[in-house]
C-alpha positions in Angstrom: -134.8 15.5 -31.3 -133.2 15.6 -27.6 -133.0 13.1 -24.6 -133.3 15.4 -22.2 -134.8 14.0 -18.7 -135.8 17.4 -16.8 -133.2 16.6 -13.9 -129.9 16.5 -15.8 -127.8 19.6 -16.9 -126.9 20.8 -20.2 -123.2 19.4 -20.3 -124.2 15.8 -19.2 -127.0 15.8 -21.6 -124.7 16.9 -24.3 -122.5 14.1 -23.7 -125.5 11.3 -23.2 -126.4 12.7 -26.4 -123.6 12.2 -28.6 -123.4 8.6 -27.1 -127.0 8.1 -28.0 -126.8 8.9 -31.7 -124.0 6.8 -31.8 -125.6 3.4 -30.4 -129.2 4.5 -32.4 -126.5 4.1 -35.9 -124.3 1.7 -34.4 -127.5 -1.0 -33.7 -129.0 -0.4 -37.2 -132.2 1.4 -35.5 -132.0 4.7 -37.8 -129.4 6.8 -39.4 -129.9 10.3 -38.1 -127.4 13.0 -37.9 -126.5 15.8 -35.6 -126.4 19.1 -34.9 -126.3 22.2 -32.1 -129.3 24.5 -31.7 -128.5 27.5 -28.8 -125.3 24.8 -28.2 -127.1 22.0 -27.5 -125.9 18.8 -28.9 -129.0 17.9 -31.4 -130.2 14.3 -33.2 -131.0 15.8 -36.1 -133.7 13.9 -37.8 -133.7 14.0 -41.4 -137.1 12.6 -43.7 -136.6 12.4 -47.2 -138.1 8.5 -47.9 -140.8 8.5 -49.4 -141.5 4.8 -47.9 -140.9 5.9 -44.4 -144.0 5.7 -42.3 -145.0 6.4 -39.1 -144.2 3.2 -37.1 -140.6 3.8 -38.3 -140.6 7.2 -36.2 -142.2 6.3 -33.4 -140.0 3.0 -33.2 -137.0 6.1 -33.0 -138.7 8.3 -30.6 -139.0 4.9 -28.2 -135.5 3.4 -29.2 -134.3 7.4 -27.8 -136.3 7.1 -24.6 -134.9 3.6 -23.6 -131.3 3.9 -25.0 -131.3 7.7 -23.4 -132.4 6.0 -19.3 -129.9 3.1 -20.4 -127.4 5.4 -20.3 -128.0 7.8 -17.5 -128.3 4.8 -15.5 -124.8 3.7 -16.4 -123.3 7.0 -15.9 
């Protein structure tokens, strides 16, 4: 899983990344990890509960979208 917002480059979405995971673990939301596919900086998204459903994942997938534009809009 990537933020990436079709107008940004590579580097800066790298970075907006890495701050990303760290507020999605930080706030208690979910407790992904990370990793680099072609050097991209990666939310690596890991499902091995077997209690997990699907509002849990698409609680993630909108927590990324608004903590991703939260930060491009403070950068």
């Amino acid at each position: 899983m990537r933020f990436a917002p079709r107008d940004a480059n590579s580097a800066v979405l790298n970075q907006v990344n890495r701050e990303l995971l760290m507020r999605i673990q930080e706030q208690g939301i979910a407790v992904p990890s990370r990793t680099l596919v072609g050097g991209r900086f990666t939310i690596r998204i890991c499902i091995c509960n077997h209690r997990s459903r699907r509002e849990d994942f698409d609680l993630l997938v909108r927590e990324v979208v608004r903590i991703g534009e939260e930060i491009m809009e403070e950068g």
